[in-house]
C-alpha positions in Angstrom: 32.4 15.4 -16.4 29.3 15.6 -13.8 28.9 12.2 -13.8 33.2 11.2 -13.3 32.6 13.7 -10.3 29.3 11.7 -9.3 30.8 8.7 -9.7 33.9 9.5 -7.4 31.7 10.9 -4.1 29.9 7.7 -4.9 33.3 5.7 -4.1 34.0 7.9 -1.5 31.1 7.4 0.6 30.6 3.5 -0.1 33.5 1.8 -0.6 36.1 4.2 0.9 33.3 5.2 3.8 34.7 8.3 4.0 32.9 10.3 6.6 33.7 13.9 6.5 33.7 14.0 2.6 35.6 17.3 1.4 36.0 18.6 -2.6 39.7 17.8 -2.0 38.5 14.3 -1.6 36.8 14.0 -4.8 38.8 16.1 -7.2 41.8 13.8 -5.8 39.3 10.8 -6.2 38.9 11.4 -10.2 41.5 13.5 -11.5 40.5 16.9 -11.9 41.0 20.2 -11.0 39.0 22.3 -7.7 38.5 24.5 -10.9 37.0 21.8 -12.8 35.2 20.6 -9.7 33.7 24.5 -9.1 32.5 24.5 -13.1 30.0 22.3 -12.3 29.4 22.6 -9.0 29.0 25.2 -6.7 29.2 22.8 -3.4 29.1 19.5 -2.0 25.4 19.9 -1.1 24.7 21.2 -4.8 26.5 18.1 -6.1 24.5 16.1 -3.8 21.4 17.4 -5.0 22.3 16.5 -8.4 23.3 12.9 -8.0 19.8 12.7 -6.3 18.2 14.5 -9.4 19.7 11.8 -11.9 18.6 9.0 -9.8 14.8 10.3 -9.4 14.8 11.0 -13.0 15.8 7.7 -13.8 13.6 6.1 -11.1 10.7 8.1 -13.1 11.0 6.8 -16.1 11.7 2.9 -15.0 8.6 3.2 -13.0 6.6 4.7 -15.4 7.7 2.1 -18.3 5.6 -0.5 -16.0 2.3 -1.7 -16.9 0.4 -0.6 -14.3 0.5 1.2 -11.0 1.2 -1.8 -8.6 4.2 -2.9 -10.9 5.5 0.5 -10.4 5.3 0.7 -6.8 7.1 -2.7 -6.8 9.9 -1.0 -9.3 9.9 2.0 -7.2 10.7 0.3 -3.9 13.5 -2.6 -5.8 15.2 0.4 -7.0 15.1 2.4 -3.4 15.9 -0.9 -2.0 19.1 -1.6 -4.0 20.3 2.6 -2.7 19.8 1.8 0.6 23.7 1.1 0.9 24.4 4.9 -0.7 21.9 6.5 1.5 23.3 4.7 4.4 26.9 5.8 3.5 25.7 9.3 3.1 24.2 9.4 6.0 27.0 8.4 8.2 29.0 11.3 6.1 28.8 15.0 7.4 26.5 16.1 4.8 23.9 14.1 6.4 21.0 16.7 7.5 21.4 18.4 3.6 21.0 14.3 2.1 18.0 13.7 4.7 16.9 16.9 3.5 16.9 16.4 -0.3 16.0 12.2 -0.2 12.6 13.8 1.5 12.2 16.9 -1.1 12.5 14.2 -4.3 10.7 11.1 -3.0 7.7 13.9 -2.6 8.5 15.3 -5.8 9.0 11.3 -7.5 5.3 10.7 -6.0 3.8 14.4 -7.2 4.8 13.6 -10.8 3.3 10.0 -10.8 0.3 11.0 -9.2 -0.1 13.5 -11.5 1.2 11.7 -15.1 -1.5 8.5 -13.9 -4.1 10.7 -12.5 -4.5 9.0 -9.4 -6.8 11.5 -7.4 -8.7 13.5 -9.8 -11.8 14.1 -8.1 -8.9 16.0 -5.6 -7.8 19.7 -5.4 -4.2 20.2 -6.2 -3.3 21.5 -2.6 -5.2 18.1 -1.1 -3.2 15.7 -3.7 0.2 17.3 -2.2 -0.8 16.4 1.4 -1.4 12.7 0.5 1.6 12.7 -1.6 3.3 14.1 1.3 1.8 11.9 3.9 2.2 8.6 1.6 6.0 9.3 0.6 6.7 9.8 4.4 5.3 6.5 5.2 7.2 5.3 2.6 10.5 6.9 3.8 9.6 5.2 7.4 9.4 1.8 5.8 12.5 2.2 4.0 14.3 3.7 6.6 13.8 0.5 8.8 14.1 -2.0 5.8 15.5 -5.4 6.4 16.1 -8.8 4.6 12.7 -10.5 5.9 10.7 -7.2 4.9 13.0 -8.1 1.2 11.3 -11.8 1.2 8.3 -9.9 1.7 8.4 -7.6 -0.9 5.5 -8.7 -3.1 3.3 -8.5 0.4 4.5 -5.2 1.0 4.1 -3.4 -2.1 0.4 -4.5 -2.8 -0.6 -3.5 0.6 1.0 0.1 0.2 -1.0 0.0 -3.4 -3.9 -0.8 -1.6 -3.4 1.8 0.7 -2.4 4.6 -1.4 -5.1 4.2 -4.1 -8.1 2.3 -2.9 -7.6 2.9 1.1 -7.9 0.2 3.5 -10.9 0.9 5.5 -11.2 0.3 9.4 -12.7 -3.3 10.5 -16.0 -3.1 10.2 -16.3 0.1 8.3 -16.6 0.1 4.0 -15.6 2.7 1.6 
């Protein structure tokens, strides 16, 4: 049943565009009760976070079936790539600030996990390996955020560079590690 709700806000907001998306809305969408709705959900926001839950989990596990760190990153962005059009509709919908919100709290919590399932940083204190997460998954978020086709053909580019970045560092000209 959580997922017939999911999947009904998720025609909402993309190919209906609704903007000011309401329970109404979505227990009209799929056929079910406000009582039905309310079982599983306490809110809008709480479905939201949900729907974002499944996809990270999801996300996870494709990313981590990958041979090696680069080929994740590269699965990782492909999949963020093909929600682009989700988030977009979301963020045009008046639950915008709570989507914005959550997106941030789960790519952090995507990058936690991986980091600490691969053991990128061990020579790094726990409270030091959640500031790089935090710092690399909002640099990821910016480069999402302003996406567009030619950064798409570019993809392969993009993706090693960020690798390099996040797990070897890319010194200053004229500096070495």
């Amino acid at each position: 049943m959580k997922e017939l709700i999911a999947q009904a806000t998720n025609t909402l907001l993309v190919e209906k565009h609704v903007k000011k998306l309401t329970v109404k809305d979505i227990v009209e969408q799929c056929h079910i009760t406000r009582q039905a709705f309310y079982y599983h959900f306490q809110d809008i926001p709480e479905l939201l976070k949900w729907m974002i839950e499944q996809y990270t989990e999801q996300m996870f596990q494709e990313v981590l079936s990958k041979g090696n760190g680069e080929e994740g990153l590269r699965c990782f962005f492909v999949m963020a790539i093909n929600a682009i059009p989700y988030v977009e509709r979301g963020m045009d919908s008046n639950y915008a600030p709570e989507l914005e919100r959550l997106l941030r709290h789960y790519i952090r919590r995507f990058f936690i996990m991986a980091s600490e399932r691969q053991n990128f940083y061990p020579d790094c204190t726990r409270a030091e390996i959640k500031i790089i997460v935090r710092y690399h998954s909002q640099a990821i978020m910016g480069l999402l955020r302003e996406w567009t086709d030619e950064d798409t053909e570019q993809l392969d580019q993009i993706v090693h560079t960020v690798y390099r970045l996040t797990m070897e560092g890319i010194p200053p000209l004229g500096k070495s590690n």
